[in-house]
N, C-alpha and C positions, 0 to 999 in steps of 0.2 A: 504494500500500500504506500510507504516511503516515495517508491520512486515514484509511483501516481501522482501523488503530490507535489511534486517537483518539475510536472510537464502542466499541471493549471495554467491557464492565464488568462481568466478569466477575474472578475470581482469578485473577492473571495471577505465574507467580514466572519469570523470569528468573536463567540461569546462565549465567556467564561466567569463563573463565578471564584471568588477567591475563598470565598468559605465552600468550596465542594470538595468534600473529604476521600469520595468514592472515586472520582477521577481529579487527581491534584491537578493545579491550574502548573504547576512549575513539570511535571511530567507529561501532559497531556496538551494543554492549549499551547505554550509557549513553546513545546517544539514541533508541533501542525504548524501555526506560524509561522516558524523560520523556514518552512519545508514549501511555502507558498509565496511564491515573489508576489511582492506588490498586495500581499495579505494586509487587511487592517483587523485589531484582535484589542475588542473590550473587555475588558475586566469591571464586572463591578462588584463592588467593596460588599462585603457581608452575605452575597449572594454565593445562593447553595445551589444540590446538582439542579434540583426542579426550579430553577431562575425561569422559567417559561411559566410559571405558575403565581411564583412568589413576586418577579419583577416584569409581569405580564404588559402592563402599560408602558414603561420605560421601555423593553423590547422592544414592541410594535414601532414605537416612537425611531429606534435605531433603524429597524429593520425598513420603514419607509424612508428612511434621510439619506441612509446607507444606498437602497433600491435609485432614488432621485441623482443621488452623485452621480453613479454608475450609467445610469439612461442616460441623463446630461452627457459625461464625459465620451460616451459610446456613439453620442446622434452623429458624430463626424468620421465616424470610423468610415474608412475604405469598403472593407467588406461588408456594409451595413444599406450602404447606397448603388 
């Protein structure tokens, strides 16, 4: 899966919480991360594994700003037009 990761390139956002015990953010999110060029990888503070639950609002809130970047920065692509 490694090398999978390392041929993305696409928009790739990463979310992790810092309090997730079950998959530690220093073993698990931060080196997915480094495995995806041009990855952007939130952290938010006190958030555990189910952050989809607990920091549900905030999510969506990323997950659409995130989406907007992306289409933005994409409408000029070559292969797009």
């Amino acid at each position: 899966m490694r090398s999978e990761l390392l041929q993305l390139s696409l928009p790739t956002l990463l979310v992790h919480g810092d309090a997730d015990h079950s998959m530690p953010l220093q073993l698990t999110g931060r080196p997915t991360a480094a495995l995806i060029q041009g990855s952007r990888l939130l952290v938010y503070e006190g958030a555990p594994h189910g952050l989809t639950i607990t920091h549900a609002e905030r999510l969506n809130a990323d997950i659409e700003q995130f989406a907007f970047q992306s289409a933005k920065h994409y409408q000029s692509h070559p292969l797009l037009n």
